[in-house]
C-alpha positions in Angstrom: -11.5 -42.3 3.1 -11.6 -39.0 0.6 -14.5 -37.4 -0.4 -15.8 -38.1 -3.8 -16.1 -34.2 -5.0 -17.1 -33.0 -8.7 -16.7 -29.4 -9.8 -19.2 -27.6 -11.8 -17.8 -24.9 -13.7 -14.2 -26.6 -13.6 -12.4 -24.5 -16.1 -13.7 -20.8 -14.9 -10.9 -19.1 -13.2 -12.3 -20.3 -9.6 -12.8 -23.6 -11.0 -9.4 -24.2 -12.1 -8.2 -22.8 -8.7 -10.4 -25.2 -6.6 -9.5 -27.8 -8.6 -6.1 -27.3 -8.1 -6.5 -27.6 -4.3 -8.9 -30.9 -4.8 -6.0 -32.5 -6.6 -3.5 -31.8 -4.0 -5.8 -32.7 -0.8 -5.7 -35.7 0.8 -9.1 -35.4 2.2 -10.4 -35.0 -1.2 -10.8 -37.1 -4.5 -11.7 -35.0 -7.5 -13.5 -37.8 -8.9 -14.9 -35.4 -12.2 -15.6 -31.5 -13.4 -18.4 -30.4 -15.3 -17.8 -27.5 -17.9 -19.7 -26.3 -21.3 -16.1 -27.1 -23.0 -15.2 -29.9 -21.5 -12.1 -30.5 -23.9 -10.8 -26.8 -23.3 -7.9 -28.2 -20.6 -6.3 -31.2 -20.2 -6.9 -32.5 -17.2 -5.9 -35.9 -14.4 -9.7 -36.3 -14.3 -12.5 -36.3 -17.2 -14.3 -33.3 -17.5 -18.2 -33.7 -18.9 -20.3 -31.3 -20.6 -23.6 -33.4 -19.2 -22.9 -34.1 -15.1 -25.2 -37.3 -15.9 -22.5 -38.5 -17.9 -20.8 -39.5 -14.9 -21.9 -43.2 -13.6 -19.4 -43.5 -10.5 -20.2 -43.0 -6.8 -20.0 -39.1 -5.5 -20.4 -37.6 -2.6 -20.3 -33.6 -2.9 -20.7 -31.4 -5.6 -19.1 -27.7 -5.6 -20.9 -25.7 -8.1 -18.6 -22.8 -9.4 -20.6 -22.5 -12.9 -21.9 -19.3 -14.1 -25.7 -18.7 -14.4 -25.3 -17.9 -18.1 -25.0 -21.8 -18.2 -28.5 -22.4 -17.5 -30.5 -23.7 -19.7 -33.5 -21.4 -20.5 -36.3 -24.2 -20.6 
């Protein structure tokens, strides 16, 4: 059975890469990514701006976002 994985930060340039490779795994099912522009690329799989947006099962999370995404609160 794959593993559920999501990608935060899918669209950076490592994002895009390691989504790439998710895609063409076996052992893997890129089940969502998580971006600031979530509509920037067409993607197989929806992207979210809000990783809570997400209501599926998951099991791993590969966080490739920048820290300039934080939120300052």
């Amino acid at each position: 059975m794959p593993i559920k994985t999501a990608v935060f930060g899918a669209h950076g340039k490592m994002g895009q890469r390691l989504c790439a490779q998710l895609l063409s795994s076996e052992d893997f099912e890129l089940v969502f990514g998580v971006d600031r522009t979530p509509l920037k690329i067409a993607h197989d799989f929806p992207v979210y701006d809000d990783p809570h947006l997400y209501e599926g099962d998951l099991d791993l999370i590969i966080d490739f976002s920048h820290v300039s995404n934080m939120d300052k609160d």
